[in-house]
N, C-alpha and C positions, 0 to 999 in steps of 0.2 A: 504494500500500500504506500502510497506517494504521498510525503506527510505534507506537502508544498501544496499539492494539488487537494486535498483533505482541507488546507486551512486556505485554500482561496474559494471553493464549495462551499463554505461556511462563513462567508466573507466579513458580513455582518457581525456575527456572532464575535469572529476571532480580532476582527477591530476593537470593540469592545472590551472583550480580556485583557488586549495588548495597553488600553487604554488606563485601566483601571490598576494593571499590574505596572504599565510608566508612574503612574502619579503615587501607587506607594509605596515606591523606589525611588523614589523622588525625597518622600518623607524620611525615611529610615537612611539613605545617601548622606543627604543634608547632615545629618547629624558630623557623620565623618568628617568631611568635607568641613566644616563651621570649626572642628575642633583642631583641623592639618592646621588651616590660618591660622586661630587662635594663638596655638602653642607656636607658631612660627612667629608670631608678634611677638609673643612671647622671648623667645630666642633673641630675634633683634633689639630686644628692651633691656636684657641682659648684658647683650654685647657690647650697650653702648653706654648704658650707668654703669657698669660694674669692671667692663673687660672682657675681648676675644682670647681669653686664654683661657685653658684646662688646668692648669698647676704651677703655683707660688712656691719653687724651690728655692733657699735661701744656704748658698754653701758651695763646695766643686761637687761637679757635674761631669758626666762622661755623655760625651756627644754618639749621637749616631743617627741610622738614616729616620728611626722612626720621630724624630721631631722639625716638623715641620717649620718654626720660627720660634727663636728666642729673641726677649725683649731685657733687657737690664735695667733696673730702674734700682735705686738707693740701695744696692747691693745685691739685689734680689734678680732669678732666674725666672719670668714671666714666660712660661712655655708651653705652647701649642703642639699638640701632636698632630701625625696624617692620620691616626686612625682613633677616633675617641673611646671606640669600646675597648680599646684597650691602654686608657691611660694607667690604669695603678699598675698593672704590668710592668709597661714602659717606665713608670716612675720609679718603680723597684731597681729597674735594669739600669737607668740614669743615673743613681741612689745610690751606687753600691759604696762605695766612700761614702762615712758616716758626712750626713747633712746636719746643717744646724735646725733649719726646720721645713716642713712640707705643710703644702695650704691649698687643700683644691677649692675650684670655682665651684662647689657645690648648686650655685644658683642654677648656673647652666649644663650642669653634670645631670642634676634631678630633671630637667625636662626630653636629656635623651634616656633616661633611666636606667641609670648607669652609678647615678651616687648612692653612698654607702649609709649616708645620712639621712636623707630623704626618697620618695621620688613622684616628684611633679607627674610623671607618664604615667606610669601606675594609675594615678587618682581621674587622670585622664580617660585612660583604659577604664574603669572603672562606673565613670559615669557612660560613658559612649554603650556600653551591656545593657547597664540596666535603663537606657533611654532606648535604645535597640530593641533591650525582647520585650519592654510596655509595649510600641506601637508595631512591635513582631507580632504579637498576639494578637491586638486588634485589627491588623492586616492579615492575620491569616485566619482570623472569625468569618470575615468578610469575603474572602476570596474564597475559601474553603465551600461555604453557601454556594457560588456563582459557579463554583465547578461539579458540586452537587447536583446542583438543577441542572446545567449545561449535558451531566451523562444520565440524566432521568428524563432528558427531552430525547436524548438519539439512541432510545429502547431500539428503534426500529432500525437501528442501521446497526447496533450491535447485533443484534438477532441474525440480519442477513450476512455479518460476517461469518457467524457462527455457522450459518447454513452453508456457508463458501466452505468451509471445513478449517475456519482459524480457531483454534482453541482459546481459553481466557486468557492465557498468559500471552499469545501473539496480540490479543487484543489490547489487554496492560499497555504493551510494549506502545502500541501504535496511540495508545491515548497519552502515556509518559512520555514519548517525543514529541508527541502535537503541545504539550502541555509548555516542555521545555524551552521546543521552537520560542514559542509563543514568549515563554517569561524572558529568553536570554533578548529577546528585539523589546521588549517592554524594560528592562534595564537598562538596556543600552539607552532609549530612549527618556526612562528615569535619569539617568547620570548625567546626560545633557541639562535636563531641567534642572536637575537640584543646582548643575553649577550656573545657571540663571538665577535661581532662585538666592546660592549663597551671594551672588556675584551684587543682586540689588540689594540684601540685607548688609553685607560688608559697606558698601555707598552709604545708607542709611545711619549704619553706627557712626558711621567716618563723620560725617554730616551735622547728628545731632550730640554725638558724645567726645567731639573735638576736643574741648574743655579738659577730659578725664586721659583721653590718650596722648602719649607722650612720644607721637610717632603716629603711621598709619595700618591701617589692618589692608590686608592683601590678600588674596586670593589664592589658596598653596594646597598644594597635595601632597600629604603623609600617607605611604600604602596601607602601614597596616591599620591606620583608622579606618580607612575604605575597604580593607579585606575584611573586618569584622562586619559592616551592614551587608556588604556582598553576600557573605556567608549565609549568614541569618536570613539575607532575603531570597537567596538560595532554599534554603530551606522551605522555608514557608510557602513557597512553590511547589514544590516536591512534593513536602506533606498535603497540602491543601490539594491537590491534583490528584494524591494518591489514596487518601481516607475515603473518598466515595467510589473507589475502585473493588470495594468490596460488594456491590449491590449487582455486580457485572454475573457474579455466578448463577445469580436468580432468572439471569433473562434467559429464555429459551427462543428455538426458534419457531418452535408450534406458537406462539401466542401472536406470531405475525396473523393468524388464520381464525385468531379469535372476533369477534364481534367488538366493535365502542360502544355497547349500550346503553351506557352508565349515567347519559349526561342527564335524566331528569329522576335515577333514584332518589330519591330522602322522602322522609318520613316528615318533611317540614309542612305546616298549614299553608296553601296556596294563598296570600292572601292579595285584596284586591289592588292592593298599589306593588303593579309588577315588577319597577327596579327595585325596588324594597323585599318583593318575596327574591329574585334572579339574585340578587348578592348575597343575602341570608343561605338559601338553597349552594349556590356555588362556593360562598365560604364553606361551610360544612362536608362537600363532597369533596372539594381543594385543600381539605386542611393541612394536606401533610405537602403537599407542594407550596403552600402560603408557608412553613413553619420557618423555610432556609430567609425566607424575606423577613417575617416577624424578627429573627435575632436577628438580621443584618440592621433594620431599623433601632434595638433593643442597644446592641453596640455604640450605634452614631449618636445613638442622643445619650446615653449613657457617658461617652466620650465629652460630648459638647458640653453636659452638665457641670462633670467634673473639674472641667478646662474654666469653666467659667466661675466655679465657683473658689479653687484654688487663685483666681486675680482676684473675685471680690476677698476675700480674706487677708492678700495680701494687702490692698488701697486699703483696708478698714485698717488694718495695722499703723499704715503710714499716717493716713488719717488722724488716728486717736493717740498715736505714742510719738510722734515727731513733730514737735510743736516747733508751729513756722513762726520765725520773726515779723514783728509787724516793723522793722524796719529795710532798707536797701543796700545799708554801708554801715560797720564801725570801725569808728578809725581809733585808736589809741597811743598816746603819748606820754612818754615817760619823762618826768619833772615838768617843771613849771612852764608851760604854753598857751601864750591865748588862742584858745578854740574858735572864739570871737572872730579873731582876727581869720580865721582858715574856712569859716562859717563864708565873712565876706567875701573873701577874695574870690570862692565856689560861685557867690551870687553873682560877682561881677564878672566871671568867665561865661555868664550863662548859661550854668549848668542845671537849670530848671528846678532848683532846689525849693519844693513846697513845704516841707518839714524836717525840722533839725532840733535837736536837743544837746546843748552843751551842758559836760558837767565835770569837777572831780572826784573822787571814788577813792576810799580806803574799806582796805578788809584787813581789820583787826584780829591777833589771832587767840587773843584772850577776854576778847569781851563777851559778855555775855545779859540777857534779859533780868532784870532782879527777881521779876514773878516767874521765871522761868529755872525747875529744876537743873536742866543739865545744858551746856553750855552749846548755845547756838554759832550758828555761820551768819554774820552780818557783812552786807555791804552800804557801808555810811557814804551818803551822798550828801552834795551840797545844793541840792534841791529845791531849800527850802520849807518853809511850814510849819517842821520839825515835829513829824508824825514818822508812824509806823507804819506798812503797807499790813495788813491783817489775812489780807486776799494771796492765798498760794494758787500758784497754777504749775505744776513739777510733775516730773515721772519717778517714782520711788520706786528701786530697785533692790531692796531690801529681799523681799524674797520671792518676789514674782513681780512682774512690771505691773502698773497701778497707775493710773494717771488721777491725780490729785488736782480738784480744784475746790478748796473749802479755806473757810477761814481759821488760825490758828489759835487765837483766843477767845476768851469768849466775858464777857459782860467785864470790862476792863475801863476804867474811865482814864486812867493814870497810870503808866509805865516807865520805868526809870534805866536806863544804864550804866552798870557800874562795874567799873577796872579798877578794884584799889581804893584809887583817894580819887577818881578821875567820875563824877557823876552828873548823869545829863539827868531832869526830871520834865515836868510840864509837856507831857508828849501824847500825842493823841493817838487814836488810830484812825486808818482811813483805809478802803476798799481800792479805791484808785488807785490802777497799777502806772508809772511813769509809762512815757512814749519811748520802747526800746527795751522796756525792760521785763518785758513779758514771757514768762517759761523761766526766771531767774530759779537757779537753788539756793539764795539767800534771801532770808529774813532783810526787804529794803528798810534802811533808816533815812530819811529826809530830813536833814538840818539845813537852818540857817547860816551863813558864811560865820557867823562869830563864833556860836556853839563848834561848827565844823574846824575851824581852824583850831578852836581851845583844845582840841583831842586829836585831830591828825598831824604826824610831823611828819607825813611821808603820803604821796597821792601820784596817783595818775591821771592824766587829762582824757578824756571822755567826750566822743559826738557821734550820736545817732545821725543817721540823714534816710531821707525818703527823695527820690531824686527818677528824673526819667534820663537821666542826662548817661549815653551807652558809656562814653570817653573816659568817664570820671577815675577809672583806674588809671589809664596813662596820666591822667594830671597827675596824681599823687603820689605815683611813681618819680617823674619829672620833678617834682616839690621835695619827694625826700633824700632825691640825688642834690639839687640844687640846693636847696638849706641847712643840708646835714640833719636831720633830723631823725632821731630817734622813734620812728613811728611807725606802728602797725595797721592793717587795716582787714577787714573781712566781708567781703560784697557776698549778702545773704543774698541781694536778688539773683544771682550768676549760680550759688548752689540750690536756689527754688529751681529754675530754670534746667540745672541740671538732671534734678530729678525729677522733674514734671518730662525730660527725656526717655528718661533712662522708665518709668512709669511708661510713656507712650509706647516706649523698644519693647516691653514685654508683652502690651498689650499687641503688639505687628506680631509677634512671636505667637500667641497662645492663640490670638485668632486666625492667622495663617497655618497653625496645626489640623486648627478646627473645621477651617478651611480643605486643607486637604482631604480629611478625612469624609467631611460632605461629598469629594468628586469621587474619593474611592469608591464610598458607600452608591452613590452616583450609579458608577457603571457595574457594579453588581446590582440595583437594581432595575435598572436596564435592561441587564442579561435576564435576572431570572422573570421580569414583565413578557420581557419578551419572546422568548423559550415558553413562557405560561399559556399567553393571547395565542400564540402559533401553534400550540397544542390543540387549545381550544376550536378553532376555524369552522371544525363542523359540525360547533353547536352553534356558532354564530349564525354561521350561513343557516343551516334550521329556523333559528330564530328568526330573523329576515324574511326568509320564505314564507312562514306562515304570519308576516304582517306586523311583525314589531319593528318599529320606529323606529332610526340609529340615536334620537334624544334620550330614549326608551335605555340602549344599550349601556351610551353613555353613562347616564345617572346609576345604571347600574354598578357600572363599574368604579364610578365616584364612591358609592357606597360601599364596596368589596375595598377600596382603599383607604376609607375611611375606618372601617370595622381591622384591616391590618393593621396601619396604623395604628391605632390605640391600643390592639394585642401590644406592640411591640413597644408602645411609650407605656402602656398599663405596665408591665414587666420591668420597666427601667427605672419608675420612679422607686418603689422600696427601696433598692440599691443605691439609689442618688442618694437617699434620708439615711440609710446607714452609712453609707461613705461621709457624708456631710455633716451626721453625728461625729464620727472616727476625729473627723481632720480640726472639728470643735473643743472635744474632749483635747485632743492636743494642742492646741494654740491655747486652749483654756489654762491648760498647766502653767503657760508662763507669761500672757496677758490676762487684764484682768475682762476680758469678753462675758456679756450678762445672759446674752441672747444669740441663736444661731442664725446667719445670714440665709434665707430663704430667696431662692432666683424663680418666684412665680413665671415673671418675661420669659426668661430663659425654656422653661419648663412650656409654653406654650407655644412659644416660639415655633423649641425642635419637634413640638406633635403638628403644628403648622406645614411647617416644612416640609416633613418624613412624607403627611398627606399627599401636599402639591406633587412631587417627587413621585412617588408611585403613583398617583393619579395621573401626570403626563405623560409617565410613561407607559404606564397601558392604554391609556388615549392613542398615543402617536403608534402604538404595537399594531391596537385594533385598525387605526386607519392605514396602516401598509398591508393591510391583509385584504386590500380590496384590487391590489394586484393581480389577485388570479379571481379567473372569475367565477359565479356562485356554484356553479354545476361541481368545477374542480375540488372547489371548497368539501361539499356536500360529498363526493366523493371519498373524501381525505386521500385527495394525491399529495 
């Protein structure tokens, strides 16, 4: 049998397969492919902060061919080998006159996994598995179904092999290299995409996470990251191709000669709205050919659920435990500087500056509350007022994260602090937290310059700013080179910014998963709609014949996809609330989370979806079946 000529006979069908086996090889590729670049940035980050060298020999040294370049620097033997797997070898061999000391670049030793210390590859290797056999398993749920149905649709051309006088195992043979054919051009064609796919995700990072890389990411191929999804997606071929190869021994070739009569047994009430009885009736008599489609649905939205609810968990996190400044810049200066004066100078560069708070600031490391048992964290500002802020807003980490927003005294008219002989009284409290000072872990104290001076002999200068002005770091860059000055600064807008990226890059990631997995699921249901309606032809054409309407047909099979559908979101949700307990329960141990994040959307969404999806495709199944025409039909040629 001519497996070429077998998978152009089947033209349709075997596009399909190839199409569905491209894109979750595409999925499982990427992985590799994402981790070659990574750890090759990796490398070059190494090379370039720390040194292109393997080993810091310090002493004599015996030369030979296996080292590539030595470098000299403050007495020391900077030494590259040609071959890195075998640097401690080599080092030994270089080594043999006692050394004063030996220093490997472990940084860059552990990402070819090779150091003795660590090893970067490993951990690499390690996530690339267990990201590989998660969406192995959900590619081969999926695919495993599509080749199911695919050999419970061609009973009739097994049979007539059998009649040619090929036994099962010639059969096997011919179905595992159709199978094969089919996944090695559906990889090849995966490999291509994922390297599209890494190739615009790499741009992306490059793009929005400029900021955090210290270099660029590049596009690189490490084999054995790619020989591990190869494998695996290997497999998942194989097997999935192979598990429904056991239904082949059942098929005889006497049943070619048996009758179809099957199409209006059930025992169901005819009732008077006919798409309504036709889907009910058909579900029922279909049920075991519906079941490969219900888990493929049962999967995807399964998938989808998961994927979505692992990001909302994560954003509630960020959300609730990383408290964002309400300011844009602080700048800090050590000894006596008018802030004033740096305030101005901002306004008259026009740097858009609508809010700024200047101040100076001591933290004292002995002082403490007089109403207060045990000795607090204060930051004495000069403020004014000469109150106490009362309002905490902080993350306590004490023994689980906690975010704290509550007041720390309670019914207090008069509060005093006392260092010794050093006492401040007359002090209020107030809710009002300063401009800038919000998420503090000190108890604020607000004096007036006289009080503040009487107790600080030591302070730093202090300025909030709220600013649209992009530049403002080159100014003050320019400012501390020209004045000499001692000053610090921290542009919170440029790390909000950050992470409102690096938030967006996960959200491209887990919906571009989710994504894929939709087209996977896609062309498996596709196949088995299609394989399904084409079995079906000559109940249709019956139907037709004796006067039912293709609205009639339709709605019927709206409602057979509707009724699948929901089998297969009914089955998935339990699992979603037990998974969505699991991952609660843990995030609960170490945030202080009150209530579990329920994705109703989500959840309607993928029964949405799953619907539209198998409903067009038995739509567009049924209307290619008008092809041939009703006699043929009726005949079941």
């Amino acid at each position: 049998m001519n497996i070429k000529k077998l998978i152009k006979r089947n033209k349709r069908r075997s596009i399909i397969t190839i199409l569905g086996i491209s894109i979750a090889s595409s999925l499982i590729l990427s992985i590799g492919i994402f981790f070659s670049s990574f750890r090759e940035y990796m490398i070059d980050t190494v090379k370039r902060e720390i040194g292109d060298y393997h080993v810091i020999v310090k002493g004599d040294i015996k030369e030979n061919s296996t080292i590539k370049k030595i470098k000299i620097k403050d007495g020391r033997n900077y030494i590259t080998f040609n071959n890195i797997g075998r640097v401690y070898i080599n080092t030994e061999k270089i080594c043999k006159s006692k050394c004063e000391s030996i220093t490997y670049n472990d940084s860059l030793l552990s990402l070819y996994g090779i150091s003795k210390n660590e090893n970067i590859l490993n951990t690499y290797k390690k996530i690339i598995y267990f990201l590989v056999i998660s969406f192995s398993v959900i590619v081969f749920i999926i695919i495993y179904n599509s080749f199911k149905v695919s050999i419970n649709t061609r009973k009739r051309d097994i049979c007539l092999y059998k009649l040619s006088g090929c036994t099962n195992y010639d059969v096997y043979k011919i179905i595992i290299k159709e199978s094969l054919l089919l996944g090695l051009i559906g990889m090849v064609l995966g490999f291509i995409i994922s390297l599209i796919l890494n190739t615009t995700l790499i741009n992306i990072l490059n793009s929005i996470l400029y900021e955090i890389f210290n270099g660029r990411l590049s596009l690189k191929i490490y084999l054995p990251f790619i020989i591990i999804p190869f494998i695996f997606m290997t497999l998942v071929i194989v097997l999935s191709s192979s598990f429904p190869l056991k239904n082949i021994k059942k098929y005889r070739p006497i049943e070619l000669f048996k009758a179809k009569d099957d199409i209006y047994k059930s025992n169901v009430k005819r009732y008077k709205n006919i798409p309504l009885w036709l889907s009910i009736i058909n579900y029922q008599r279909g049920r075991e050919k519906y079941k490969s489609l219900i888990i493929c649905i049962f999967i995807s939205v399964l998938s989808i659920n998961i994927f979505s609810l692992t990001l909302n968990y994560g954003l509630k996190c960020i959300e609730e435990y990383v408290i964002t400044p309400d300011y844009d810049l602080f700048v800090n200066v050590e000894g006596d500087y008018n802030l004033e004066k740096l305030s101005e100078d901002l306004k008259s560069e026009k740097t858009l500056i609508y809010k700024s708070c200047e101040y100076t600031s001591h933290i004292p490391k002995d002082y403490y509350l007089k109403e207060s048992k045990e000795k607090e964290k204060l930051l004495i500002t000069n403020l004014k007022n000469n109150e106490i802020v009362n309002k905490i807003d902080l993350i306590d980490d004490s023994n689980k994260i906690k975010h704290l927003k509550q007041n720390i005294f309670k019914n207090l008219t008069e509060i005093k602090i006392d260092n010794e002989d050093k006492i401040i009284d007359n002090l209020k409290l107030t809710n009002k937290i300063p401009f800038g000072l919000k998420g503090t872990e000190n108890i604020i104290v607000n004096l007036d310059e006289e009080k503040f001076n009487g107790i600080c002999e030591y302070y730093n200068s202090n300025m909030f700013i709220k600013t649209k002005y992009k530049g403002i770091d080159n100014y003050l860059e320019n400012k501390i080179k020209k004045d000499e000055l001692n000053m610090t600064y921290y542009n919170s807008k440029k790390s909000k910014e950050i992470m409102n990226n690096i938030v967006l890059l996960v959200k491209i990631a887990l919906y571009g998963i989710c994504l894929l997995i939709i087209l996977v699921m896609l062309t498996s249901v596709i196949n088995i709609t299609s394989s399904s309606i084409n079995y079906r032809k000559k109940e249709f054409s019956s139907l037709q014949s004796i006067g039912l309407e293709k609205k009639d047909i339709l709605s019927s099979l709206f409602l057979e996809s509707l009724i699948v559908s929901l089998k297969g979101w009914g089955y998935a949700v339990p699992f979603i609330f037990i998974i969505n307990k699991m991952i609660f329960t843990s995030i609960k141990s170490v945030f202080d989370f009150k209530n579990m994040i329920i994705n109703l959307n989500i959840l309607i969404i993928s029964l949405i979806l799953s619907q539209i999806l198998v409903f067009i495709s038995m739509a567009i199944s049924h209307h290619n079946l008008k092809e041939k025409s009703l006699i043929n039909n009726i005949k079941d040629i």
